[in-house]
KEKE-3310 file (N, C-alpha, C; in steps of 0.2 Angstrom, whole numbers, plus 5000, padded with zeros to 4 digits):
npx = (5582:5582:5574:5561:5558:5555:5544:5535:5535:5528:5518:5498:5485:5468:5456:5443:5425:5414:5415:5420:5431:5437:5440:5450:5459:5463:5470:5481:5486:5494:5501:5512:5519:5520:5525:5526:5516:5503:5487:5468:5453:5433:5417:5407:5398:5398:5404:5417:5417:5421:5434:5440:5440:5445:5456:5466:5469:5483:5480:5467:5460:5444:5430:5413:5401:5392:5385:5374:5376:5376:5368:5361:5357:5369:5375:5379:5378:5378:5392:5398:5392:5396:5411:5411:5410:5421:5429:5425:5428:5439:5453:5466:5465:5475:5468:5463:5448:5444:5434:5419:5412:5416:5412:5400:5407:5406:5398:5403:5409:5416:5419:5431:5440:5442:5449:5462:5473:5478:5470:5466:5459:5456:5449:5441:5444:5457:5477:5485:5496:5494:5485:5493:5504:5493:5489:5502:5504:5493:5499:5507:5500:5495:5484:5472:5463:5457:5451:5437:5423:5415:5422:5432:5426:5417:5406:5396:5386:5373:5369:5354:5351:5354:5345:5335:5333:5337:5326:5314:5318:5322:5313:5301:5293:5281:5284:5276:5276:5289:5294:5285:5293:5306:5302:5299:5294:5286:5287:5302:5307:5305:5312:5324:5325:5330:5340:5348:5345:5353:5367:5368:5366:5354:5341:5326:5321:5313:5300:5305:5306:5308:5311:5314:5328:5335:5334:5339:5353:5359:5360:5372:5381:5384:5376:5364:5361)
npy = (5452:5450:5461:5457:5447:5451:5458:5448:5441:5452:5450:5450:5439:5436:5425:5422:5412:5401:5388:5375:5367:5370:5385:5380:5373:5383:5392:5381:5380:5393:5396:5387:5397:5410:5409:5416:5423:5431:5422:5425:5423:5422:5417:5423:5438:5447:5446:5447:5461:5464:5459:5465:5479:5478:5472:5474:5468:5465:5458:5451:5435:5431:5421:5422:5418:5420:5420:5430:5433:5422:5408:5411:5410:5406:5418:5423:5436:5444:5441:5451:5463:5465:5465:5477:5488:5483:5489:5501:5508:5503:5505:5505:5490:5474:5463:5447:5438:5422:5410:5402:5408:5422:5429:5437:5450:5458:5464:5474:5483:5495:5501:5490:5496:5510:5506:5504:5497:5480:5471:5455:5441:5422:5411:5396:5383:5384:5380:5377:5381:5392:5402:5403:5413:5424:5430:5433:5444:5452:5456:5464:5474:5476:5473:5461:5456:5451:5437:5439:5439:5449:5459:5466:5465:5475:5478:5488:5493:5497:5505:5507:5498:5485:5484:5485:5471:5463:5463:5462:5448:5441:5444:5443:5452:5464:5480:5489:5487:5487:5499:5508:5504:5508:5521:5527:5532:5519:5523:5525:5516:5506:5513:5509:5495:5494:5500:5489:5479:5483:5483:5469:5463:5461:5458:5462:5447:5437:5425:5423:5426:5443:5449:5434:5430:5440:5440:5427:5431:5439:5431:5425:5434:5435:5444:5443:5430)
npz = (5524:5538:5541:5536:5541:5554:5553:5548:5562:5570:5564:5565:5561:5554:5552:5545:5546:5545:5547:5555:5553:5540:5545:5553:5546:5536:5546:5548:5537:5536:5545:5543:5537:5540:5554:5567:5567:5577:5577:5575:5577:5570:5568:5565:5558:5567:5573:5569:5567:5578:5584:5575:5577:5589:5591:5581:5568:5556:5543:5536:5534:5525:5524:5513:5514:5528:5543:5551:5566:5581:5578:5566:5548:5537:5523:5508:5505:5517:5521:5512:5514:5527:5523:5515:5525:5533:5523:5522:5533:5540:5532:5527:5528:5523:5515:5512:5502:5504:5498:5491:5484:5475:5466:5469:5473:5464:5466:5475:5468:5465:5480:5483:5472:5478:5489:5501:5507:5504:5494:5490:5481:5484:5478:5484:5480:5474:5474:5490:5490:5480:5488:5499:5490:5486:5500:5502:5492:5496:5510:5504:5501:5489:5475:5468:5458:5447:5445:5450:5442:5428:5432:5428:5415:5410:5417:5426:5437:5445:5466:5464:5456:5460:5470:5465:5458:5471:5477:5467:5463:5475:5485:5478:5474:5466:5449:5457:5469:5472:5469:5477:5488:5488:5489:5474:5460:5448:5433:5435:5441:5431:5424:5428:5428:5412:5412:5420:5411:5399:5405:5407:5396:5389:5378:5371:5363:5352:5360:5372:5389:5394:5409:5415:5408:5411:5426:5426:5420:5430:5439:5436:5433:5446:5453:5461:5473)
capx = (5579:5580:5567:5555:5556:5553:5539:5533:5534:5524:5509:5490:5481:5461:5453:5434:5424:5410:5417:5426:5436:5439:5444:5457:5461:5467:5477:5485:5489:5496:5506:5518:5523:5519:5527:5529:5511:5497:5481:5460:5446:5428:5413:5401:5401:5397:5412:5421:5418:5421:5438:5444:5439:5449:5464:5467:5476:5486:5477:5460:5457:5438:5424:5408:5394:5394:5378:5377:5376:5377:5361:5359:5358:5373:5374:5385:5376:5382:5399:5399:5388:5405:5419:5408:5409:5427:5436:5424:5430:5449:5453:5471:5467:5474:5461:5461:5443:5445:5427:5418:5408:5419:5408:5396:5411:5405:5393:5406:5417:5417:5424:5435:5443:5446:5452:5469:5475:5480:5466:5466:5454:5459:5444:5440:5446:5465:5479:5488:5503:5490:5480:5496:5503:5487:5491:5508:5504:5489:5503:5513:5499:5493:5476:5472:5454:5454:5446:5430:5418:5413:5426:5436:5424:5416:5401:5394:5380:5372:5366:5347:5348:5354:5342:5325:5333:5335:5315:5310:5318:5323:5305:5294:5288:5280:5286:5271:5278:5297:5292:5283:5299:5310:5301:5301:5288:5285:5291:5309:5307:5304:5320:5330:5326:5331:5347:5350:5347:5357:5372:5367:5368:5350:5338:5320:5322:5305:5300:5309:5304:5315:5313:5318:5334:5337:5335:5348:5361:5359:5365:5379:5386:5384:5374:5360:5361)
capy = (5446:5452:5464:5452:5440:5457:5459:5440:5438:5455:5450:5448:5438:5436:5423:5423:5406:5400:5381:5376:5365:5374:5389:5376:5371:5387:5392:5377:5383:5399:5395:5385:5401:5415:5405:5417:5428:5429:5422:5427:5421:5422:5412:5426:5445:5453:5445:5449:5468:5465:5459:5472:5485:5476:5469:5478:5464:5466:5454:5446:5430:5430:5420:5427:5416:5420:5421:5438:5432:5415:5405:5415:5406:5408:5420:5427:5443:5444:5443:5454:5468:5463:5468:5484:5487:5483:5493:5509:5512:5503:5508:5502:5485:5469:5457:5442:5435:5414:5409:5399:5413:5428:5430:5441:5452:5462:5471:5482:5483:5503:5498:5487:5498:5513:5503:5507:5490:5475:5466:5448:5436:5416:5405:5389:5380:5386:5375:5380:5388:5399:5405:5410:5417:5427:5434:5438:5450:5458:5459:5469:5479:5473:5471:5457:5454:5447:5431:5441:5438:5454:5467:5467:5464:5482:5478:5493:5489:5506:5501:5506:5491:5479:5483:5482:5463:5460:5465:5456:5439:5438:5444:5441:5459:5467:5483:5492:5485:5490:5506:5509:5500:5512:5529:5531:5531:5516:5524:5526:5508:5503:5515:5505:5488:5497:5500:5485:5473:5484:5483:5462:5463:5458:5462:5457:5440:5431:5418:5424:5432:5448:5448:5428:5431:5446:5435:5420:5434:5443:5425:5421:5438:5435:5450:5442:5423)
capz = (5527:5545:5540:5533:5548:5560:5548:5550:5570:5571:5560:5569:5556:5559:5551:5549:5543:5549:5547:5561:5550:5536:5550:5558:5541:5533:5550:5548:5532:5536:5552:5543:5532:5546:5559:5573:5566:5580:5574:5581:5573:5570:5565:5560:5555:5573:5578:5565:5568:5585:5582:5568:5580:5596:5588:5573:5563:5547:5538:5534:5528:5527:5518:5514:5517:5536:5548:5555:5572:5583:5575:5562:5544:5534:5517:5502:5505:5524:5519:5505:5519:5533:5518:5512:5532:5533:5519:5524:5543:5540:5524:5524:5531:5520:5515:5506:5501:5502:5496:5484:5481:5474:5459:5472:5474:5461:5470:5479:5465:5469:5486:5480:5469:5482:5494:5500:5509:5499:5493:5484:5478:5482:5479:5488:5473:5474:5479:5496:5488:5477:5493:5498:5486:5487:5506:5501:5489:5502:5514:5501:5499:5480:5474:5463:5456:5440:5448:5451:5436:5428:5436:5419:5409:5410:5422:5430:5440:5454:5470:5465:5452:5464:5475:5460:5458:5477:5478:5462:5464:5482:5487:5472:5473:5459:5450:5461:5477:5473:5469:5486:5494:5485:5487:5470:5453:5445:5428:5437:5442:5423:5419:5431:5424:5405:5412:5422:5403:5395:5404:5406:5387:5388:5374:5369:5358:5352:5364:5376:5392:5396:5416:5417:5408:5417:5434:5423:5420:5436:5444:5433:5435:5456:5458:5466:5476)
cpx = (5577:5573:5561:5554:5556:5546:5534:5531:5528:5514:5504:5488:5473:5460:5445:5432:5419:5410:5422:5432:5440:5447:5450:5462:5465:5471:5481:5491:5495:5502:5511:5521:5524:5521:5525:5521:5505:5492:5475:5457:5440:5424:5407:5402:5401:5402:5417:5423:5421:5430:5443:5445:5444:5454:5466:5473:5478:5482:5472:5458:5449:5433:5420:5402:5394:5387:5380:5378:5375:5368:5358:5361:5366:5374:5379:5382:5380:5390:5400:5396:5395:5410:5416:5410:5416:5431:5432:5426:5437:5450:5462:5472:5468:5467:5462:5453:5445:5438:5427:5411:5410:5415:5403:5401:5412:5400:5395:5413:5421:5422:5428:5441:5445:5448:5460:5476:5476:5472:5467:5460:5457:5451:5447:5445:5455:5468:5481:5492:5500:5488:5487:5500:5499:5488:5498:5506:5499:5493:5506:5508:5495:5486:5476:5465:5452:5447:5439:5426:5415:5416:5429:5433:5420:5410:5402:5388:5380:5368:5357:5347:5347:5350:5336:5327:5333:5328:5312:5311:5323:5316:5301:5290:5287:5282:5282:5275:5284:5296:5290:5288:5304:5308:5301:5293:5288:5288:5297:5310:5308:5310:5326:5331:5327:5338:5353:5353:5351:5363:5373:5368:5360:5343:5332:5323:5316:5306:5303:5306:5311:5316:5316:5325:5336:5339:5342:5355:5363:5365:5371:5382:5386:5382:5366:5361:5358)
cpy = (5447:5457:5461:5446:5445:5458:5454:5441:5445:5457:5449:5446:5438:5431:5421:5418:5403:5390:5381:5372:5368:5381:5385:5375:5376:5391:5387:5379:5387:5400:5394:5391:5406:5410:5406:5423:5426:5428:5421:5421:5422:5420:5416:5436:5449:5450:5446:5457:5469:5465:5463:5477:5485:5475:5472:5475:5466:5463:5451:5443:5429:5425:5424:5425:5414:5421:5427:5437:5426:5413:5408:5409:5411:5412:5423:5435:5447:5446:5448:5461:5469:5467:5476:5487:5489:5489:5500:5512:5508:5501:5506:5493:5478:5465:5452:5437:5427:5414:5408:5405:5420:5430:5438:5448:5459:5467:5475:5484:5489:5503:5497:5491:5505:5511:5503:5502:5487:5471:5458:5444:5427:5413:5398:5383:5379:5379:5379:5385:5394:5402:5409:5413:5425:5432:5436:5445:5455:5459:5465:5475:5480:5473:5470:5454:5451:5440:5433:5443:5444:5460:5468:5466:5471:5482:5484:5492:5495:5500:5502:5499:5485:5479:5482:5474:5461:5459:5460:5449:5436:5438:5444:5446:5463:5475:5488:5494:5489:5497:5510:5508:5505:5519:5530:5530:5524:5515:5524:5518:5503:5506:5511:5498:5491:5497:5497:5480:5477:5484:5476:5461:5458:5463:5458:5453:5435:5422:5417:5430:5435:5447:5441:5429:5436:5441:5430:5426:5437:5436:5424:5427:5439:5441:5448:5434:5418)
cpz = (5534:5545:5541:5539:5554:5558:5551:5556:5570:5568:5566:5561:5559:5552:5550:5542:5547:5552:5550:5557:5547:5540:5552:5552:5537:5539:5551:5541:5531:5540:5549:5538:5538:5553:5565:5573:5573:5577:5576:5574:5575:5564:5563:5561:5560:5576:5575:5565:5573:5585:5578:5574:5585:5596:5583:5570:5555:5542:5541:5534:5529:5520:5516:5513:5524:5537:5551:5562:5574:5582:5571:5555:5540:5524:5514:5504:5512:5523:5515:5511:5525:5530:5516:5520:5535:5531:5520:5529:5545:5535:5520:5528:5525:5521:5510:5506:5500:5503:5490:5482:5477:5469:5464:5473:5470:5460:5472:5474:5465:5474:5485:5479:5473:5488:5495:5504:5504:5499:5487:5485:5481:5483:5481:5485:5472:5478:5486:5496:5483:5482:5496:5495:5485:5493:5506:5498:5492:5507:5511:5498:5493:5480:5469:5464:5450:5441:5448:5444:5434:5429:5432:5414:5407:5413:5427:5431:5448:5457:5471:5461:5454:5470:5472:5460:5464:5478:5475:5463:5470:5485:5486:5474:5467:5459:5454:5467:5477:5473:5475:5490:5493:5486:5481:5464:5451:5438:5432:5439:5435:5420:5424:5428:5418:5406:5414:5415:5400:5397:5408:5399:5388:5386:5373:5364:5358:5356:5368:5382:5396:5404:5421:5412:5409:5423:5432:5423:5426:5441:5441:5434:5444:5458:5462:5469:5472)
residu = (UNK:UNK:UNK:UNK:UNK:UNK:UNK:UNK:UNK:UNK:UNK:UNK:UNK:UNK:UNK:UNK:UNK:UNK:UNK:UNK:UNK:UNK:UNK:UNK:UNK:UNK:UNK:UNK:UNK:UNK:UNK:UNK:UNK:UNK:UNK:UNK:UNK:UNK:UNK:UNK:UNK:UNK:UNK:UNK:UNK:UNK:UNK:UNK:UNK:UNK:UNK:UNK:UNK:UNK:UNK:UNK:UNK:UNK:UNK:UNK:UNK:UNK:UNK:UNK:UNK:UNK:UNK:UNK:UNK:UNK:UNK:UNK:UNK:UNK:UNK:UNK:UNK:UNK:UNK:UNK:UNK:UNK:UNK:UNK:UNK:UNK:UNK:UNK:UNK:UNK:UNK:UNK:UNK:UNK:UNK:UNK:UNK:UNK:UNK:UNK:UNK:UNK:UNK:UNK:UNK:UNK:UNK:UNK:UNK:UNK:UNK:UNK:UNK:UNK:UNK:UNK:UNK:UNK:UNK:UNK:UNK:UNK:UNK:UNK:UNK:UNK:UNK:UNK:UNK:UNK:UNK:UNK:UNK:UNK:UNK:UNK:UNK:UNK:UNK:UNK:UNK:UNK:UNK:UNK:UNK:UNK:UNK:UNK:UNK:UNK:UNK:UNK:UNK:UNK:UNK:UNK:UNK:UNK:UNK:UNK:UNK:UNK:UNK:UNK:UNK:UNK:UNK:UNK:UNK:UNK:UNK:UNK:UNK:UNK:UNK:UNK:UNK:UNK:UNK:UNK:UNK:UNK:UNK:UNK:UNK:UNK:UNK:UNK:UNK:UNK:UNK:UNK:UNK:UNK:UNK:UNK:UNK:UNK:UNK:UNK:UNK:UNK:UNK:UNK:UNK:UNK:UNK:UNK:UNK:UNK:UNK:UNK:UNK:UNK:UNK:UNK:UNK:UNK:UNK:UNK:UNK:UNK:UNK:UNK:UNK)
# end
């Protein structure tokens, strides 16, 4: 017990949430279990790095539709570009992801998975005593992902795939353009959408076009916005 409450007073948490509520809301949270823990915060990703870098807290808790900077709009991509960012330059840093977006999460699922800190998942959704529950187990080090749609299902998705769907239906570029955006052929453009349906489990079906339910399953598995 004396350990564990040496443990406790010595934590740094950080917080990052672009809702000043929310933000007040879950250190309000946290405080009454970590009593004696110091807690930072920030409200967008370049303050969030700024912080990791300056303070090197134990622990995490971040959203992940943040604005990259002060008047900047706020996005799930943003977040998800912050944690990629994170887990490559401190590699044993806890993290708990609190966000109603975790479903995007399965874009860095590579990261994820050599990540050598505690990682957990708590969506928005959760009660108080699950969220923390959730930063126990990143304290101790754990990593719990089931929550993330897709990461046990056997979804493997590379970063040229996610990057023809960012193109195609974030920037309604044809595959010509992508191909020019990408350096590559146009055929290797037409082998990346092949590879992408096939591991959407999306197949030609009469009366049915293949690149708009490619775009419906890309959303429901959160790999594009």
């Amino acid at each position: 017990m004396k350990q564990a409450l040496t443990r406790q007073a010595l934590l740094k948490i950080l917080v990052i949430d672009d809702h000043e509520s929310v933000l007040g809301g879950t250190i309000e949270v946290l405080r009454k279990k970590y009593v004696d823990a110091e807690f930072l915060t920030a409200v967008t990703a370049q303050e969030a790095l700024e912080q990791v870098a300056n303070m090197q807290p134990d622990l995490v808790v971040m959203d992940l539709s943040l604005p990259e900077s002060p008047g900047k709009m706020a996005r799930p991509d943003i977040g998800v570009k912050l944690l990629r960012s994170l887990m490559k330059h401190h590699i044993n840093l806890n993290i708990v992801v609190q966000s109603a977006h975790v479903r995007t999460l399965v874009r860095i699922r590579p990261d994820i998975d050599i990540h050598k800190g505690g990682f957990t998942v708590a969506d928005k959704s959760l009660s108080s005593q699950e969220m923390l529950t959730r930063v126990d187990w990143a304290l101790q080090g754990l990593t719990h992902t089931k929550d993330i749609k897709g990461v046990h299902a056997g979804l493997e998705v590379k970063p040229e795939w996610l990057r023809v769907l960012t193109l195609a239906f974030e920037e309604g570029l044809t595959d010509k353009a992508i191909a020019e955006r990408m350096c590559v052929g146009e055929r290797m453009v037409r082998h990346y959408w092949s590879k992408l349906q096939d591991a959407l489990d999306v197949y030609p079906e009469e009366g049915k076009n293949m690149r708009i339910q490619t775009e419906m399953r890309a959303r429901e598995e959160g790999l594009i916005d």
